[in-house]
C-alpha positions in Angstrom: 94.6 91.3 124.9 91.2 91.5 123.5 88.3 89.6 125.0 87.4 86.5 123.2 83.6 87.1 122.7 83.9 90.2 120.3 83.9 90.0 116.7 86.4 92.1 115.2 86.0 94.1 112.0 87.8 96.1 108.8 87.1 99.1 110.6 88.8 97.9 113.7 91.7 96.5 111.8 95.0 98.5 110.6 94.7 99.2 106.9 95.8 96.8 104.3 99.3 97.4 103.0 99.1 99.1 99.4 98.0 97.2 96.7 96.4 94.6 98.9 93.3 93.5 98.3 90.5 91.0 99.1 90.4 88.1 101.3 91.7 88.9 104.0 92.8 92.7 103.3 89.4 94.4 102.3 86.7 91.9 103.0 86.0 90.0 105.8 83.5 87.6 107.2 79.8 89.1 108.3 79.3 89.3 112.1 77.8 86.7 113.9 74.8 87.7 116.0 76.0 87.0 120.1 73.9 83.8 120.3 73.6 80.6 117.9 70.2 80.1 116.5 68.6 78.1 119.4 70.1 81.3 121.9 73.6 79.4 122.8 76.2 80.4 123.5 79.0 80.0 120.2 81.5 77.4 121.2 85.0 79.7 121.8 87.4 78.6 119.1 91.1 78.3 119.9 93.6 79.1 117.1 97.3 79.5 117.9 99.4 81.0 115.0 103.4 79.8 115.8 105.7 81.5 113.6 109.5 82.2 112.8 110.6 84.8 110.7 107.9 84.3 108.0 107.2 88.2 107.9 106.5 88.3 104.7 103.3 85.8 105.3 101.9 86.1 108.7 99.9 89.2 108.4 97.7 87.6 105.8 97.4 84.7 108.2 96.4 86.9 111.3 93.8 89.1 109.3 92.2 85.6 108.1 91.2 84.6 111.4 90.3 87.8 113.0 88.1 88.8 110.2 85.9 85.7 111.0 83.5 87.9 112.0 83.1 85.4 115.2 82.0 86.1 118.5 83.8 83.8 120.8 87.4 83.8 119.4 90.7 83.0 121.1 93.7 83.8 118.6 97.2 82.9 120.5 100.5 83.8 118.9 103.9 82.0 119.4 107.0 83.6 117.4 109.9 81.6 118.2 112.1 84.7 118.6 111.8 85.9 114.8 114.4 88.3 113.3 112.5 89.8 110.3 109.7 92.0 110.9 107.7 89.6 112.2 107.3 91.3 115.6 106.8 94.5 114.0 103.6 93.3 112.3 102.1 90.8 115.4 102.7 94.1 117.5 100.5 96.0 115.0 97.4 93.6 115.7 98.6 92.7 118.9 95.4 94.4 120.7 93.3 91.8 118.9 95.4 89.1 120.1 94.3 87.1 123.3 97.4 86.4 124.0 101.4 86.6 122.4 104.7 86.1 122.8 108.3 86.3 121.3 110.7 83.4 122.4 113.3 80.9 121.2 111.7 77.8 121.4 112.8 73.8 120.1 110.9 73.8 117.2 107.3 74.3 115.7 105.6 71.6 118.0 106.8 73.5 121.3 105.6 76.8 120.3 102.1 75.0 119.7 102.1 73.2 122.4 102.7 76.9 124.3 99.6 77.8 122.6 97.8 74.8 123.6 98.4 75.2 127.5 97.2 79.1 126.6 94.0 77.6 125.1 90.8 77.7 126.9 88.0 76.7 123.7 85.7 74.0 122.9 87.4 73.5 119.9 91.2 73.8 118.6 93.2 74.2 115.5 96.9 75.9 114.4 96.9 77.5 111.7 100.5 78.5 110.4 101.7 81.7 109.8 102.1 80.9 105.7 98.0 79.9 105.9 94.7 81.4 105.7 91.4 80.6 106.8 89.0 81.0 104.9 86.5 83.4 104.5 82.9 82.2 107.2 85.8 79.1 108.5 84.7 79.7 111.4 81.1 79.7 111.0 81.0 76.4 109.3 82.9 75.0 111.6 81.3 75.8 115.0 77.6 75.3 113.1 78.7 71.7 112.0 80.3 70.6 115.8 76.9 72.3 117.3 75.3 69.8 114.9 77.2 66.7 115.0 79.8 67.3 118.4 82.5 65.4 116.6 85.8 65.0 118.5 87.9 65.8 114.8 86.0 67.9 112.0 87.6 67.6 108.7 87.2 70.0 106.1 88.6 70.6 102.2 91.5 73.0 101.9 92.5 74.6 98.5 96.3 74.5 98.0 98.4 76.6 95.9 101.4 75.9 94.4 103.5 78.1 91.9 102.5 76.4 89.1 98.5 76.1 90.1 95.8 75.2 92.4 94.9 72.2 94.0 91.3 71.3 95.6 92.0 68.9 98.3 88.7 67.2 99.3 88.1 64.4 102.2 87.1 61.3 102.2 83.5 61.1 103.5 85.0 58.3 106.6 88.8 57.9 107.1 90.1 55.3 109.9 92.9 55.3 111.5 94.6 52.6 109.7 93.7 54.1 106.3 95.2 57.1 107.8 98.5 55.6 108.6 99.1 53.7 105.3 98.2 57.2 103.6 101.9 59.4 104.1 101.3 62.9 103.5 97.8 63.1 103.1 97.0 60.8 100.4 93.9 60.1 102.0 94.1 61.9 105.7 93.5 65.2 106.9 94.8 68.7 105.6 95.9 70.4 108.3 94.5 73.8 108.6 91.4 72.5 108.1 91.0 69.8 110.7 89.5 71.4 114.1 89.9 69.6 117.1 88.4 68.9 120.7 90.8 70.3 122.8 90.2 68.8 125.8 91.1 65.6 123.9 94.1 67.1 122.8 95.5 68.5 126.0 94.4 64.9 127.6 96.9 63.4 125.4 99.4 65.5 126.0 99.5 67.9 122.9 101.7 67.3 120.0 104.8 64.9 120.3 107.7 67.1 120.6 110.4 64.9 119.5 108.9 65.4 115.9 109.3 68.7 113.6 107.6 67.1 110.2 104.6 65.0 111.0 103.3 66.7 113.8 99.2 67.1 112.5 100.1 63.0 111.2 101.6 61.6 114.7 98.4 63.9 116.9 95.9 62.7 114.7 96.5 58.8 114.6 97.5 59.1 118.8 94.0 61.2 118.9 91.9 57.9 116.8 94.3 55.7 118.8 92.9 57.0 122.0 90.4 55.5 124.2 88.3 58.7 124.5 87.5 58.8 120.9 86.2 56.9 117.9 86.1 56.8 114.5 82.3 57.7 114.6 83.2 61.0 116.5 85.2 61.7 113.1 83.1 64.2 110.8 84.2 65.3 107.2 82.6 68.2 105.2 83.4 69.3 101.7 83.5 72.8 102.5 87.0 75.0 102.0 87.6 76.0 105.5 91.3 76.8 104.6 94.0 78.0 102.1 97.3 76.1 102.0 101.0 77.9 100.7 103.3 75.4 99.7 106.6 77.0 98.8 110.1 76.3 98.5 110.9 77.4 102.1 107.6 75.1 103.3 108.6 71.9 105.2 106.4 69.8 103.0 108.8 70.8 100.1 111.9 70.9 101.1 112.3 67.9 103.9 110.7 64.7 102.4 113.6 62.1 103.9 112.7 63.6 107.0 108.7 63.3 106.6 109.4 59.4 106.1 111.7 58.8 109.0 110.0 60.7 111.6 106.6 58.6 110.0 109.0 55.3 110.6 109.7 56.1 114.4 106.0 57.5 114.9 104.4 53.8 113.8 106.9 52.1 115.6 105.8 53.4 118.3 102.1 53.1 118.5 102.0 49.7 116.5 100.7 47.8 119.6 97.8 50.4 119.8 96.6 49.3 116.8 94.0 46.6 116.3 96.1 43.4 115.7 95.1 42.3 112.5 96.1 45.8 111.5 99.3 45.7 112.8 100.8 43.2 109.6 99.4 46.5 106.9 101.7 48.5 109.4 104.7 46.6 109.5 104.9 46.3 105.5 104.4 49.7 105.1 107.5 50.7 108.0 109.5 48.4 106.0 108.3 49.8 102.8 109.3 53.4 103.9 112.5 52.2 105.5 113.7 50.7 102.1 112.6 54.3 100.5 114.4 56.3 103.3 117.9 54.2 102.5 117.5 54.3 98.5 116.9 58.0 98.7 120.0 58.6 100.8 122.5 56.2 98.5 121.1 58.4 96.3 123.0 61.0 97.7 125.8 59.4 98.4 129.0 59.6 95.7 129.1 57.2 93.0 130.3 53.4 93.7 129.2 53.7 97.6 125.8 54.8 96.9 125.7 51.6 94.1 127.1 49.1 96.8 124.3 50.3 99.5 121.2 49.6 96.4 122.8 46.3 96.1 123.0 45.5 99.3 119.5 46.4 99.9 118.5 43.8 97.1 120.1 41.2 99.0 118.1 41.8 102.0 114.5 41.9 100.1 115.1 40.6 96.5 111.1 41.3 95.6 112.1 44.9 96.0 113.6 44.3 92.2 109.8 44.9 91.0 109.3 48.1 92.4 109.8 51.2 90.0 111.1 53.1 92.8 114.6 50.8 93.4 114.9 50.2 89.1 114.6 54.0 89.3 117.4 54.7 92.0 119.9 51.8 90.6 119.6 53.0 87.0 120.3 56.8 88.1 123.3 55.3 90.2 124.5 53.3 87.2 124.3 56.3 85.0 126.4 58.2 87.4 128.8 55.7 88.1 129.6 54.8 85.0 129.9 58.7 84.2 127.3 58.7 81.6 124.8 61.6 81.1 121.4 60.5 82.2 
């Protein structure tokens, strides 16, 4: 365990593997001096890494967010019992670690929420084990809450994809409702590089374990929904405080139906938290999702079933026959009933 008020260096660090280099493998962050500007204390920063068998990406992650060059760090990893070689390498910085621990857990938002009740910072964030932070994240971060003492700080994230990079950039003010009508980040929050009050967070009880897709969507709308908060304790920044993976083994990829129906149950649930005349937006867009959910699974059902579901569901909301998504679904089922190539 290493003490959370020293900044930790290459030179402490193991060497990169070969071949290796760069952000996080041979530069880091410059130390912080031991006191902020006006002599306070830095806030200490909570970031809990969970992880299952992602070997092959989390010591990139762990090297990002101990060569943050910051002074009042708490790094927590969770592996949910991994059976790559992801012990091997957490053991190889575990020193550096605050605190860490190898289990079978139910699911990404228990082994944060392990983290969480590890946690003792100012200020929170996950960061998962196919992310980065990026280089001075940390810096920007605790200089901005010093500044503004937000309750959620917002920052851009880069994203890479196979094919290219995406700059993903926040709104200057996002409310809650704008954040619920906006699935999957349209307009919201990337994840790794939204930082959090913790005590907030642990007040509401951490993350929502029933959920394994929308975890960073259901905490932050119960987190604006809250009485301890308000939108004006919500701060955005355009500065990249984090880099994003998406891959074919990332949730975010491979799991969309799941995304929208976990969303459905989430807003369900909290509806009657929202302000009322916000609550009509809401419904419209449950049912809109709902009608996506079942048009993508007739999708995959065989043939003439699948065609008899997209019927039905015209039955039950004939305006649906405007919207390119349905004309898209029934003419793909038509195609494949019918036996024709598409």
């Amino acid at each position: 365990m290493v003490l959370v008020n020293t900044a930790i260096t290459l030179q402490d660090l193991p060497i990169q593997p070969e071949g290796k280099t760069g952000w996080p493998w041979t530069e880091e962050t410059e130390v912080l001096p031991d006191k902020m500007p006006d002599g306070s204390d830095w806030p200490r920063i909570s970031i809990v890494t969970p992880n299952y068998n992602y070997g092959h990406f989390i010591e990139e992650t762990i090297r990002s967010v101990l060569l943050q060059g910051y002074p009042n760090l708490e790094y927590i990893v969770i592996d949910g019992g991994s059976t790559d070689n992801s012990i091997e390498i957490i053991k190889k910085y575990e020193k550096w670690l605050f605190y860490w621990i190898s289990e079978k857990d139910s699911g990404q938002s228990n082994a944060i929420n392990k983290g969480i009740r590890k946690s003792s910072g100012v200020i929170f964030n996950w960061i998962n084990s196919d992310d980065i932070l990026n280089l001075g994240a940390l810096y920007n971060v605790a200089s901005i809450w010093k500044e503004r003492n937000p309750d959620i700080l917002v920052g851009s994230s880069r994203i890479i994809t196979q094919e290219k990079y995406i700059d993903w950039i926040p709104k200057e003010t996002i409310s809650v409702l704008e954040l619920a009508l906006s699935f999957q980040g349209k307009v919201g929050m990337s994840q790794p590089s939204t930082f959090l009050n913790l005590d907030l967070v642990k007040c509401i009880g951490g993350l929502c374990e029933n959920f394994h897709y929308i975890i960073d969507y259901s905490l932050y709308i119960n987190l604006l929904l809250s009485n301890n908060t308000s939108i004006s304790r919500l701060t955005t920044i355009n500065t990249y405080l984090s880099t994003v993976k998406l891959h074919e083994e990332a949730k975010t990829v491979s799991s969309w139906i799941q995304f929208e129906k976990e969303t459905i149950q989430m807003l369900s649930s909290v509806i009657t938290k929202f302000p009322e005349n916000d609550r009509k937006g809401i419904k419209q867009y449950i049912y809109q999702l709902s009608v996506q959910v079942a048009v993508r699974e007739t999708t995959l059902n065989l043939r003439f079933l699948g065609l008899v579901f997209l019927l039905s569901l015209l039955l039950k909301k004939p305006s649906f026959i405007f919207s390119r998504f349905y004309l898209g679904a029934l003419k793909n089922k038509l195609v494949e009933v019918t036996g024709r190539e598409h």
